[in-house]
TIMI-2910 file (N, C-alpha, C, CB; in pm, 1 decimal, decimal comma, always signed):
<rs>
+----------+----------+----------+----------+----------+----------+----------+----------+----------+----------+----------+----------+------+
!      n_x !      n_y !      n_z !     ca_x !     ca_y !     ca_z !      c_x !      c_y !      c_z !     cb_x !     cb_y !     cb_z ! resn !
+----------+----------+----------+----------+----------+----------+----------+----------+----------+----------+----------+----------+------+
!  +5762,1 !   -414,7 !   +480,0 !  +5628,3 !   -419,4 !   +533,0 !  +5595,9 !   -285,8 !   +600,3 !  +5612,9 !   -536,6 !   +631,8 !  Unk !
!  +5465,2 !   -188,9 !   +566,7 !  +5422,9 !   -119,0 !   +587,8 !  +5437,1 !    -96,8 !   +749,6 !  +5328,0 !   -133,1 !   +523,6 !  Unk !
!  +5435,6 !     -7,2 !   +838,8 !  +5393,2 !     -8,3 !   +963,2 !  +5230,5 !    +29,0 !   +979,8 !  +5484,3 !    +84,9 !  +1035,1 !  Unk !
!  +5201,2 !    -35,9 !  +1080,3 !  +5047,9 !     +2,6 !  +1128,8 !  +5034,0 !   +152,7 !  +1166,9 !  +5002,1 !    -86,8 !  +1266,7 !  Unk !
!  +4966,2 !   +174,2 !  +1100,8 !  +4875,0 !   +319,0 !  +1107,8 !  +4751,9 !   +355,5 !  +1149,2 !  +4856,3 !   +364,6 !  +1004,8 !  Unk !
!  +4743,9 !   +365,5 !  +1255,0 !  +4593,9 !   +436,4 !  +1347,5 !  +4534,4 !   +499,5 !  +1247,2 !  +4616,4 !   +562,2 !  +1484,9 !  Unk !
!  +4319,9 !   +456,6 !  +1266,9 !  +4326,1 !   +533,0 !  +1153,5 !  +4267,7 !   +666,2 !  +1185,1 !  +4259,2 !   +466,9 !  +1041,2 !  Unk !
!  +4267,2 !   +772,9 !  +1064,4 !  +4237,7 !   +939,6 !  +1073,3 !  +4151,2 !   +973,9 !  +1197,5 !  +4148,7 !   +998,9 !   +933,1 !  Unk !
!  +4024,6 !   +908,3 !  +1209,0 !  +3935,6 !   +989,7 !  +1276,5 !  +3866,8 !   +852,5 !  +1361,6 !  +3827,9 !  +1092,9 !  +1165,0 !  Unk !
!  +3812,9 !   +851,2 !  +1476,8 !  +3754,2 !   +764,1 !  +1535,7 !  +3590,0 !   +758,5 !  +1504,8 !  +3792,0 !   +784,4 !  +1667,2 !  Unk !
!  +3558,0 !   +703,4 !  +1434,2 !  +3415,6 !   +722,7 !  +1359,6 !  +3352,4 !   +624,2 !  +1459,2 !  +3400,6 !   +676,8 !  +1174,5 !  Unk !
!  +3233,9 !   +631,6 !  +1531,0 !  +3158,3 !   +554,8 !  +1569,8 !  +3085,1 !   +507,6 !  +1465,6 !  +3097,6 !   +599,1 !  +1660,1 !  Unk !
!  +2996,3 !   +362,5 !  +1545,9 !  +2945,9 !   +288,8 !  +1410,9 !  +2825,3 !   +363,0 !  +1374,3 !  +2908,4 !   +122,7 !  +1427,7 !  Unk !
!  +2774,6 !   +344,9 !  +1252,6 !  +2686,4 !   +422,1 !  +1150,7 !  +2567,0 !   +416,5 !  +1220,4 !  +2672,8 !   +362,3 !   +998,5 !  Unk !
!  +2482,4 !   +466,8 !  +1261,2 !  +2305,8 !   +469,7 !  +1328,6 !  +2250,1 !   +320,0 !  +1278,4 !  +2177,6 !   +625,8 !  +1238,9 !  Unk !
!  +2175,9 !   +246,7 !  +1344,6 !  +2082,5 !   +187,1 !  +1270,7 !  +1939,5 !   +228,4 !  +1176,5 !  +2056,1 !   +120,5 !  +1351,7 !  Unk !
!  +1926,8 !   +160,6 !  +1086,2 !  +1797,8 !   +226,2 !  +1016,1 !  +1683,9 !   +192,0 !  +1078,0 !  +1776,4 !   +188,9 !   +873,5 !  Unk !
!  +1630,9 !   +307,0 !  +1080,7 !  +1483,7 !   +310,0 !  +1156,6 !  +1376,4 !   +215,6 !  +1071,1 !  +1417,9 !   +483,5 !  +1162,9 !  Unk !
!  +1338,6 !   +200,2 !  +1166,9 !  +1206,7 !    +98,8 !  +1016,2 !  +1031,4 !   +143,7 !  +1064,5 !  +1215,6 !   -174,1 !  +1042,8 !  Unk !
!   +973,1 !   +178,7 !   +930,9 !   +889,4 !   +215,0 !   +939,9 !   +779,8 !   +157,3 !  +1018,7 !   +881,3 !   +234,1 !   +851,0 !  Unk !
!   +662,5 !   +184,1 !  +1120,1 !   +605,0 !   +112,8 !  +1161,0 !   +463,2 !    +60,5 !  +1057,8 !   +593,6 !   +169,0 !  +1281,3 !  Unk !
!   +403,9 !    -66,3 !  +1182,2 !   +312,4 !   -132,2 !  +1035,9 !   +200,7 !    -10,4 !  +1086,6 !   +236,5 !   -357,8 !  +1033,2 !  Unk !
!    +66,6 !     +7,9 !  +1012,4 !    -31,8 !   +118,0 !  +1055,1 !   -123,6 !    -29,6 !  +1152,7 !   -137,4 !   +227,0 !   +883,1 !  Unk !
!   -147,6 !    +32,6 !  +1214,9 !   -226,2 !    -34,2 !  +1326,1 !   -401,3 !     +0,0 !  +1249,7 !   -183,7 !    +57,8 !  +1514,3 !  Unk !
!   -420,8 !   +100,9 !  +1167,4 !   -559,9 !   +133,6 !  +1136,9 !   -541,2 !   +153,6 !   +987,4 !   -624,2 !   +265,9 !  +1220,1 !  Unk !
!   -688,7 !   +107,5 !   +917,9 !   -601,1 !   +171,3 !   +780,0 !   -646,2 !   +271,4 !   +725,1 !   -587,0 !    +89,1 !   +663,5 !  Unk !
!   -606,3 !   +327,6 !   +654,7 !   -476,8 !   +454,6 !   +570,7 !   -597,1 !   +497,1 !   +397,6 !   -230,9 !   +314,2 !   +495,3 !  Unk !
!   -680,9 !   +571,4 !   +440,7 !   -692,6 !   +586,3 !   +282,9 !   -627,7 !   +717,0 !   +220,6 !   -849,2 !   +588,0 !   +241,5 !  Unk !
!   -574,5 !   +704,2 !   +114,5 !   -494,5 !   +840,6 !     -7,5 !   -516,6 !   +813,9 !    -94,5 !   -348,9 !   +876,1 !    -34,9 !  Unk !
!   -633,4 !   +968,3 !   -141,7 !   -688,8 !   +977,6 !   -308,9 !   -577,3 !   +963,3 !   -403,0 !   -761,6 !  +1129,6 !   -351,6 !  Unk !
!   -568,9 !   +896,9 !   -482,8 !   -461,5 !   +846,0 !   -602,4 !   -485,3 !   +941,0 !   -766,3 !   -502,5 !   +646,6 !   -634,1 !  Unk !
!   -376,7 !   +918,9 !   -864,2 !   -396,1 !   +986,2 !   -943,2 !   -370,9 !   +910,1 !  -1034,6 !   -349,8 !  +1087,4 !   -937,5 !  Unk !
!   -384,0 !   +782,7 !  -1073,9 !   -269,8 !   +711,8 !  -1153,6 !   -235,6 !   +701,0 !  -1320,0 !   -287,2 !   +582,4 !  -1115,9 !  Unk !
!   -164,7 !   +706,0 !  -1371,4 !   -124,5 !   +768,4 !  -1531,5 !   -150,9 !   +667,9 !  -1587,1 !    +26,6 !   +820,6 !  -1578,6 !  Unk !
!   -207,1 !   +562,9 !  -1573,8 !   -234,6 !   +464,1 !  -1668,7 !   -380,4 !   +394,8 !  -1610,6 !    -99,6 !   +355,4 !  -1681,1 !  Unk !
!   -480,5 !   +349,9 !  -1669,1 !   -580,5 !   +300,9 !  -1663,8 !   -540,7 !   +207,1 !  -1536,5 !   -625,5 !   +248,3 !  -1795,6 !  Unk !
!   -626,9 !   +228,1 !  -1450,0 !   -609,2 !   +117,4 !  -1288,3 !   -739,7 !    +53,7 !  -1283,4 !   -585,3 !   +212,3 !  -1108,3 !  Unk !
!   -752,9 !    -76,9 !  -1220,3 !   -893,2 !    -90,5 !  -1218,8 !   -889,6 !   -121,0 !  -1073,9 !   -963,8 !   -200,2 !  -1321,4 !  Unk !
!  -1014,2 !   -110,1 !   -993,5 !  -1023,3 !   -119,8 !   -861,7 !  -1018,0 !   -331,8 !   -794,6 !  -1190,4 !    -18,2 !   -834,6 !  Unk !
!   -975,8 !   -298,2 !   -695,9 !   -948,2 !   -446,5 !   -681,1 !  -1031,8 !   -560,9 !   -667,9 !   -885,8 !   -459,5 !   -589,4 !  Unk !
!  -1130,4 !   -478,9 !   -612,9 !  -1246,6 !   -529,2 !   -484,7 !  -1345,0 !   -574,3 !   -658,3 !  -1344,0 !   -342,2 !   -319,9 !  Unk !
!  -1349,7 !   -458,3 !   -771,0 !  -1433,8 !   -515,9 !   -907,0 !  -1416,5 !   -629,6 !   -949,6 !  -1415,0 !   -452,6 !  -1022,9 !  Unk !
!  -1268,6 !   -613,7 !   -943,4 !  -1209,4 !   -759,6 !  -1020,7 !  -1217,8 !   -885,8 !   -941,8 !  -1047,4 !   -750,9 !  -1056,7 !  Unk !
!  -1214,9 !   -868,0 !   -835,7 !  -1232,0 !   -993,5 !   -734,1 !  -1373,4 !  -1024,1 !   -754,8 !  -1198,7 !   -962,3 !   -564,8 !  Unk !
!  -1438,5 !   -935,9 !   -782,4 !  -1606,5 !   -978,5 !   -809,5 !  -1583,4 !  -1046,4 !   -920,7 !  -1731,3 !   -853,4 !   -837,0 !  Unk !
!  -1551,9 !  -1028,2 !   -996,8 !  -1540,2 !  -1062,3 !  -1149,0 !  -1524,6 !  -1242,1 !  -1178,9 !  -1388,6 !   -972,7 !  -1210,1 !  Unk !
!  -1420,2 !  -1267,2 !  -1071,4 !  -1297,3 !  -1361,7 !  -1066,7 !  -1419,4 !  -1465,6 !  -1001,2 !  -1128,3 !  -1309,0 !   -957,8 !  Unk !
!  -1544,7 !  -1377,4 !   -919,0 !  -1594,9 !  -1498,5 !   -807,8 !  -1731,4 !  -1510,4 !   -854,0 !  -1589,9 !  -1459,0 !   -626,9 !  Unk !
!  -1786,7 !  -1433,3 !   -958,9 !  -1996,4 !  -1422,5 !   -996,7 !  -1936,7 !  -1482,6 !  -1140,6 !  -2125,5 !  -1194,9 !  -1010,2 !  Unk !
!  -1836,6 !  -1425,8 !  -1227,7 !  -1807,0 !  -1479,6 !  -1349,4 !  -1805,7 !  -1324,9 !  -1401,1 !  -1916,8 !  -1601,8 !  -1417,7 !  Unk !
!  -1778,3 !  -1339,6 !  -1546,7 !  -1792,0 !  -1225,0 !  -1617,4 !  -1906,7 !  -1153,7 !  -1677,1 !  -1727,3 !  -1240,8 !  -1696,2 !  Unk !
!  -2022,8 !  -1263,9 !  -1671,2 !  -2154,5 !  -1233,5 !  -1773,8 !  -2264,0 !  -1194,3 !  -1596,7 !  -2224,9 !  -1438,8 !  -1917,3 !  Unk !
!  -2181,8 !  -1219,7 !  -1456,2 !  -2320,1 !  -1217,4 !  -1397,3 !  -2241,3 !  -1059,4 !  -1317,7 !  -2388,1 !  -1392,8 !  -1278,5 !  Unk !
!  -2147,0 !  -1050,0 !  -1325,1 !  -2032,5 !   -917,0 !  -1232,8 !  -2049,4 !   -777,6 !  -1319,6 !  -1816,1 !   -965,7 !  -1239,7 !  Unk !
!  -2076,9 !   -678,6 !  -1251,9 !  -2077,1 !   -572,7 !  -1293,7 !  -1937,9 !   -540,3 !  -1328,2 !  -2139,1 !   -496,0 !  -1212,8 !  Unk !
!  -1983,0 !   -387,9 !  -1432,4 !  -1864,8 !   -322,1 !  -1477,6 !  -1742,9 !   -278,0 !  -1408,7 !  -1901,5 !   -229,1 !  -1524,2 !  Unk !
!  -1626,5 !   -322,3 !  -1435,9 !  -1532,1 !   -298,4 !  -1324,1 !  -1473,1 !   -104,6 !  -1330,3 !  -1383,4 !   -431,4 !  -1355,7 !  Unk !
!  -1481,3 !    -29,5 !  -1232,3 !  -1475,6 !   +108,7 !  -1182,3 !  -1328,0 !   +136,7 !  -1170,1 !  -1553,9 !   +129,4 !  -1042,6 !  Unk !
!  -1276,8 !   +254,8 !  -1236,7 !  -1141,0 !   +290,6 !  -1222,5 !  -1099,6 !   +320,7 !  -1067,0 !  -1116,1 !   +414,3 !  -1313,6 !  Unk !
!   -972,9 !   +276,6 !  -1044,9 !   -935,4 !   +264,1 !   -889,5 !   -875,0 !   +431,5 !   -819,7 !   -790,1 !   +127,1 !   -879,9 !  Unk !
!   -941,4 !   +492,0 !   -753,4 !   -917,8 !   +644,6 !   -726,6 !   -866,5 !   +637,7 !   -583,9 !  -1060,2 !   +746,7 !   -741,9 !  Unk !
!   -872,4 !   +529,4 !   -478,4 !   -770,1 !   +500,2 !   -337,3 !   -660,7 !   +412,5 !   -318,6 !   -840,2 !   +452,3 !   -233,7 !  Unk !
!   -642,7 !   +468,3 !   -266,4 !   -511,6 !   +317,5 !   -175,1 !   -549,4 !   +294,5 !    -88,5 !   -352,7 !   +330,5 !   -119,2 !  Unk !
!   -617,7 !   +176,0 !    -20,1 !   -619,0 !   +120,5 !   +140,2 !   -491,9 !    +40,7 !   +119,5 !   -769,7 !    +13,6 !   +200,7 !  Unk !
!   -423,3 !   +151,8 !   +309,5 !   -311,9 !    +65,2 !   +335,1 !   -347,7 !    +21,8 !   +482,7 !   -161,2 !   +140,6 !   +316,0 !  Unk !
!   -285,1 !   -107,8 !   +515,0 !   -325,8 !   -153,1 !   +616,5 !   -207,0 !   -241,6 !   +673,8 !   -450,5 !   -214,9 !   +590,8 !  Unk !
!   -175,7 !   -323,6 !   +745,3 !   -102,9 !   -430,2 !   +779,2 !    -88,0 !   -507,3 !   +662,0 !   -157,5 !   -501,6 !   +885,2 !  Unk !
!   -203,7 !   -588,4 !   +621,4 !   -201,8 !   -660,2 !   +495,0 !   -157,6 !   -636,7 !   +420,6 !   -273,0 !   -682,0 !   +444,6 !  Unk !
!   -150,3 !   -519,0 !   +387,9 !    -73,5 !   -457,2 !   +268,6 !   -151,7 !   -316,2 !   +211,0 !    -64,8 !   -578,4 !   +140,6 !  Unk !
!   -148,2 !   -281,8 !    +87,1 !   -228,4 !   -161,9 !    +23,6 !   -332,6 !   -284,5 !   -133,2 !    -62,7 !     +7,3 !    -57,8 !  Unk !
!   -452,5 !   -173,1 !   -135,6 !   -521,8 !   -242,9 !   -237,9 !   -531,3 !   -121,9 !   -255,3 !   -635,2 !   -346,5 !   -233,9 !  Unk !
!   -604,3 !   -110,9 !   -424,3 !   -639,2 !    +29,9 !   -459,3 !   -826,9 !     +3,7 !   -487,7 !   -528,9 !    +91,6 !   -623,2 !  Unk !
!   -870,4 !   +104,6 !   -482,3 !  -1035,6 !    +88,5 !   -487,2 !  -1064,3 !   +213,7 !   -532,1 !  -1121,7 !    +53,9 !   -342,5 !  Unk !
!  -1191,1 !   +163,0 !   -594,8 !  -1313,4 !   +303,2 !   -634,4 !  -1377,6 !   +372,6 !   -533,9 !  -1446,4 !   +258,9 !   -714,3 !  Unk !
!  -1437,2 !   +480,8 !   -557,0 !  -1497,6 !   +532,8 !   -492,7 !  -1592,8 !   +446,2 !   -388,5 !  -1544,6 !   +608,1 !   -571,9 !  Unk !
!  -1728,6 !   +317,5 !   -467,7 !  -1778,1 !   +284,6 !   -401,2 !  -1758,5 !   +182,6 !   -343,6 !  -1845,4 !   +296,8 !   -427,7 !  Unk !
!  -1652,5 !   +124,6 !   -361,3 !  -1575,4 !    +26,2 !   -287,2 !  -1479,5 !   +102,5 !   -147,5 !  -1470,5 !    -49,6 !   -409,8 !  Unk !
!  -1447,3 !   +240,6 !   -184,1 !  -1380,3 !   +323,6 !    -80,9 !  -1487,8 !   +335,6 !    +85,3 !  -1357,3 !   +493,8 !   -168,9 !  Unk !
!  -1596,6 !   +346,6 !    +29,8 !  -1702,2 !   +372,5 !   +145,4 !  -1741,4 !   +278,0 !   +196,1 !  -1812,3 !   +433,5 !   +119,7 !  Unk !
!  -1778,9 !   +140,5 !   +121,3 !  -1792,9 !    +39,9 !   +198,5 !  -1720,3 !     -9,5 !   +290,8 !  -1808,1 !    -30,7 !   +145,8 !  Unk !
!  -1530,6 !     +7,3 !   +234,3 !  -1470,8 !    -42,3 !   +317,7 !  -1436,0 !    +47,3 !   +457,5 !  -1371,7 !    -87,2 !   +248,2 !  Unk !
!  -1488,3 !   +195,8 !   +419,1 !  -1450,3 !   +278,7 !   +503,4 !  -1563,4 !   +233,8 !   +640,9 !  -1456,0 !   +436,2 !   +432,3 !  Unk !
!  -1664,5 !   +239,5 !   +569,5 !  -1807,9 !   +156,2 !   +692,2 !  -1779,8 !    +63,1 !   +764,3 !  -1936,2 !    +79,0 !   +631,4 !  Unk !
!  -1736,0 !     -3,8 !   +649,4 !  -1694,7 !   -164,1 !   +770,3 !  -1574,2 !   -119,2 !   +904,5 !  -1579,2 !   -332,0 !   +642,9 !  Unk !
!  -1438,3 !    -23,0 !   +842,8 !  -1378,9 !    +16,0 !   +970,1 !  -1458,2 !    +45,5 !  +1036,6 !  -1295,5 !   +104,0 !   +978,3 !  Unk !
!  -1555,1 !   +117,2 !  +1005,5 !  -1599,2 !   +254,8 !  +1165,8 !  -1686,2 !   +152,3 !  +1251,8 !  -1742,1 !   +447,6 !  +1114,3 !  Unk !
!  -1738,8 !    +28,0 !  +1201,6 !  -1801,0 !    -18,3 !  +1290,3 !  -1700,8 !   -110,1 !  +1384,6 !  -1912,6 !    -80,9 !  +1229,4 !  Unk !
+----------+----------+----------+----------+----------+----------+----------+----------+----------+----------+----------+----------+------+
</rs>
């Protein structure tokens, strides 16, 4: 049977991982995306007037990130929602 062997170096334990915080405000970043995106806020129209009464759905050019999560949006879906923050 082997004898016990102290080991090499006294390593303290490893850092904990930091964790990102949630954004308290939200977050818009112009997007670029490589495949056809459609904006979220269109399609939710789509899903709730029908297809024959909902306008054309607009390629998605943001990310709102927020607590909730991230959605991506068009331009004129970007400003509305940007309005509704500022008030």
């Amino acid at each position: 049977m082997p004898e016990y062997q102290p080991p090499l170096f006294d390593s303290p334990a490893p850092p904990p991982k930091r964790r990102r915080a949630q954004p308290t405000t939200a977050r818009y970043a112009k997007i670029k995306p490589k495949h056809r995106t459609l904006c979220d806020d269109c399609c939710r129209a789509i899903h709730e007037l029908g297809q024959a009464l909902a306008p054309y759905p607009r390629h998605a050019v943001w990310r709102r990130t927020d607590a909730a999560g991230a959605v991506l949006l068009c331009q004129a879906h970007k400003d509305e929602r940007h309005d509704e923050d500022a008030r």
